[in-house]
C-alpha positions as CSV (number, residue, x, y, z in Angstrom):
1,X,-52.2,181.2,88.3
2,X,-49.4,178.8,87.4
3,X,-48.2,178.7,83.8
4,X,-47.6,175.2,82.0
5,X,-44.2,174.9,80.2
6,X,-43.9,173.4,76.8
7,X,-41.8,171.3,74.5
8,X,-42.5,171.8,71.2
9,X,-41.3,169.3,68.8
10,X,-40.2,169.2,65.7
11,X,-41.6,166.2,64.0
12,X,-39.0,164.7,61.2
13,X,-35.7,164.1,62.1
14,X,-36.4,165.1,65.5
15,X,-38.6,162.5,66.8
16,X,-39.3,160.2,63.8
17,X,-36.6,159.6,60.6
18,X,-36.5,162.5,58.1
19,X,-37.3,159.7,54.6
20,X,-37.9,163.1,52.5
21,X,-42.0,163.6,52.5
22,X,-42.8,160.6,53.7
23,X,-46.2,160.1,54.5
24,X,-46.7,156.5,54.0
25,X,-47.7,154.8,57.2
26,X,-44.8,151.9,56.0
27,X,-42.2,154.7,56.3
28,X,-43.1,156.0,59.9
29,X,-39.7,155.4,61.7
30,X,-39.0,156.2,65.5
31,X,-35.8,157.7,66.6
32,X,-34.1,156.0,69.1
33,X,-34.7,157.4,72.7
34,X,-37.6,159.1,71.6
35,X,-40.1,157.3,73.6
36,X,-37.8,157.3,76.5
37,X,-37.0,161.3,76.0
38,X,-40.9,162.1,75.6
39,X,-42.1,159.4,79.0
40,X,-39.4,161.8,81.2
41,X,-40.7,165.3,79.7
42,X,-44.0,164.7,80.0
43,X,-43.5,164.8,83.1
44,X,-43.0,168.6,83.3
45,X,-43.7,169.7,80.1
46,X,-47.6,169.9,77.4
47,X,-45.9,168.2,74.7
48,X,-46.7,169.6,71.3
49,X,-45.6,169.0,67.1
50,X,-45.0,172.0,65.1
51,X,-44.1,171.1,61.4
52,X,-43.6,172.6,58.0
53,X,-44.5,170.2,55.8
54,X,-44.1,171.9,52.0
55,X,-44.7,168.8,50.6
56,X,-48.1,169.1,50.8
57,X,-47.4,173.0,48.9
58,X,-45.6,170.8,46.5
59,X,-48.1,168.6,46.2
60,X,-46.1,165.4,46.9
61,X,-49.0,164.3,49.3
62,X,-52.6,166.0,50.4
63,X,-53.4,167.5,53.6
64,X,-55.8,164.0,54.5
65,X,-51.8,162.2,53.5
66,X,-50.5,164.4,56.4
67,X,-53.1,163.4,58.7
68,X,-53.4,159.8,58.5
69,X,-49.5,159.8,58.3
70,X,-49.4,162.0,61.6
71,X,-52.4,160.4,63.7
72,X,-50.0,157.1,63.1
73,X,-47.3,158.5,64.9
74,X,-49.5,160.0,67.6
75,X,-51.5,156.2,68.0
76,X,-47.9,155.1,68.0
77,X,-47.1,157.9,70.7
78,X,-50.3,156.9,72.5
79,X,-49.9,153.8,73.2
80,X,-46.7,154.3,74.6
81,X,-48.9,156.3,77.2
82,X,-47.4,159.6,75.7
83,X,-50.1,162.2,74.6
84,X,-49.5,165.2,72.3
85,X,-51.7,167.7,73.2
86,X,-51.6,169.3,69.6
87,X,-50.0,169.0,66.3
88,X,-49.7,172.2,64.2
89,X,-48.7,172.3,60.5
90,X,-47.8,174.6,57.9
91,X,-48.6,173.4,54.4
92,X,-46.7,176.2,52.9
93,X,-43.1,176.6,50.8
94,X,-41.0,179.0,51.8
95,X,-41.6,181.2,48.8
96,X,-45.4,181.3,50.0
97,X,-44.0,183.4,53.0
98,X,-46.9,182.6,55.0
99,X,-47.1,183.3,59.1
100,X,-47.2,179.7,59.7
101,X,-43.9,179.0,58.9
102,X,-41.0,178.2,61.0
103,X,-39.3,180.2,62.0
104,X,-42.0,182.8,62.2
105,X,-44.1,182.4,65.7
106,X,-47.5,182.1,64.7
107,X,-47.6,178.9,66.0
108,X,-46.1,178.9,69.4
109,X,-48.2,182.5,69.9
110,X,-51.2,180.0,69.6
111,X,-49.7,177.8,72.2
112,X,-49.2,180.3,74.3
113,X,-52.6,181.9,74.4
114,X,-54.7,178.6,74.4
115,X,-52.2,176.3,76.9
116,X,-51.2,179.3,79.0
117,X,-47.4,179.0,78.7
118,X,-44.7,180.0,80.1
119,X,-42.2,180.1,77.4
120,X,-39.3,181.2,79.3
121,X,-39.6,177.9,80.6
122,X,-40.4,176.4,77.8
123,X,-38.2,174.3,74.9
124,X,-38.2,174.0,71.3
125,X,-36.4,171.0,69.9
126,X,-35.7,170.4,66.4
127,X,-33.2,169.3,63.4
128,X,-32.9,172.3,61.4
129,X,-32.1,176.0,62.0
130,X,-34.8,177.7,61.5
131,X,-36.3,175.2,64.7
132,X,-33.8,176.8,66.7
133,X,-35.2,180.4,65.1
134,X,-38.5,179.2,65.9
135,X,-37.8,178.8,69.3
136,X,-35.7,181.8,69.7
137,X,-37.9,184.4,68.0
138,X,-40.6,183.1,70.7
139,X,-38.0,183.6,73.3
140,X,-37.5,180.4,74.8
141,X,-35.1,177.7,75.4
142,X,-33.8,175.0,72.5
143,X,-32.2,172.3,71.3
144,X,-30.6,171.4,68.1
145,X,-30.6,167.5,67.0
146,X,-27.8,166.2,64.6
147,X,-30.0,163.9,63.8
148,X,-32.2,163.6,60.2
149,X,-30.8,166.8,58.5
150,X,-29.1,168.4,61.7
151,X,-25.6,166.9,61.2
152,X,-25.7,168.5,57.5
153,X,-26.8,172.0,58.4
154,X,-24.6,172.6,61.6
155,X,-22.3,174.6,60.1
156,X,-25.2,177.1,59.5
157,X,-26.1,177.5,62.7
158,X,-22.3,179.4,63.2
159,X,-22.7,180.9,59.7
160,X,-25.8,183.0,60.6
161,X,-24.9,183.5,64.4
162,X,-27.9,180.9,65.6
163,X,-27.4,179.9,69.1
164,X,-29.5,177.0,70.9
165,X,-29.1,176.4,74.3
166,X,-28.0,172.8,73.9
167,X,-26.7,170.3,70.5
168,X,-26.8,167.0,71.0
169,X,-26.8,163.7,68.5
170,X,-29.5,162.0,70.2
171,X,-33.1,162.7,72.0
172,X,-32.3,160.9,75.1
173,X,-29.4,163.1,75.3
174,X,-31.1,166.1,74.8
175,X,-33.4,165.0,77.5
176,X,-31.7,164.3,80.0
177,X,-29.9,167.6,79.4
178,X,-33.1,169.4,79.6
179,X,-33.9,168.2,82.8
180,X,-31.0,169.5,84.2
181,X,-32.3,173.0,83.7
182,X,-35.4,172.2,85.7
């Protein structure tokens, strides 16, 4: 049986701007190349959001605030003709040290399971670190944006020995990179 690969997503600062808990519809903000990136991956790859989102555990906004906020970007998304197959979230703060958390794997190990990945083949692409954890403790391929809070925390990734498979400053970048490796 043939495996589907997957690109799982960060969701602020990696495909929409990172306004600090936002979850006002007003604030939803593409990145550029975003749409273009995603219409080229989809392609090859089950497209899928994975986000920690501790400002629901800080209580900035509720779970429903996520979820309106989110479907808009996935309408938005939609009627680009570009469909996420899931969006997982963890509602946590780090303190909670919950298993939902990026970097931990619970949520790719879902993916895997219910999509039947390959994630050897697969991509994680995100702003922060602990994406680029994320997608290495699952064991598969990813790419650090500079973009929303990626440009401040890439001296970390040298600092704790992270390694991603690509950096780049823009999605379309890291896309077209991506499909180089396919």
């Amino acid at each position: 049986m043939k495996k589907n690969k997957a690109l799982i997503l960060d969701r602020d600062g990696t495909l929409i701007e990172d306004k600090n808990y936002a979850y006002k519809i007003e604030d939803l903000e593409l990145l550029p190349g975003v749409i273009e990136g995603l219409k080229l991956l989809q392609n090859d790859f089950l497209l899928f959001i994975v986000t920690n989102q501790s400002g629901i555990g800080r209580e900035y906004y509720t779970i429903s605030d996520f979820h309106v906020y989110n479907n808009h970007l996935i309408n938005l998304l939609n009627e680009k003709a570009i469909k996420i197959k899931r969006t997982y979230f963890c509602p946590h703060l780090k303190e909670d040290n919950c298993e939902c958390r990026k970097p931990k794997t619970k949520f790719i190990d879902m993916i895997i399971e219910e999509f039947k990945i390959d994630i050897k083949k697969s991509w994680v692409i995100g702003d922060h670190p602990s994406d680029i954890e994320f997608g290495l403790n699952a064991g598969c391929r990813t790419v650090y944006l500079t973009t929303g809070h990626g440009d401040r925390h890439l001296k970390e990734l040298d600092a704790f020995n992270i390694k991603p498979t690509i950096i780049r400053d823009n999605f379309l970048e890291a896309t077209e990179e991506i499909l180089k490796f396919h």
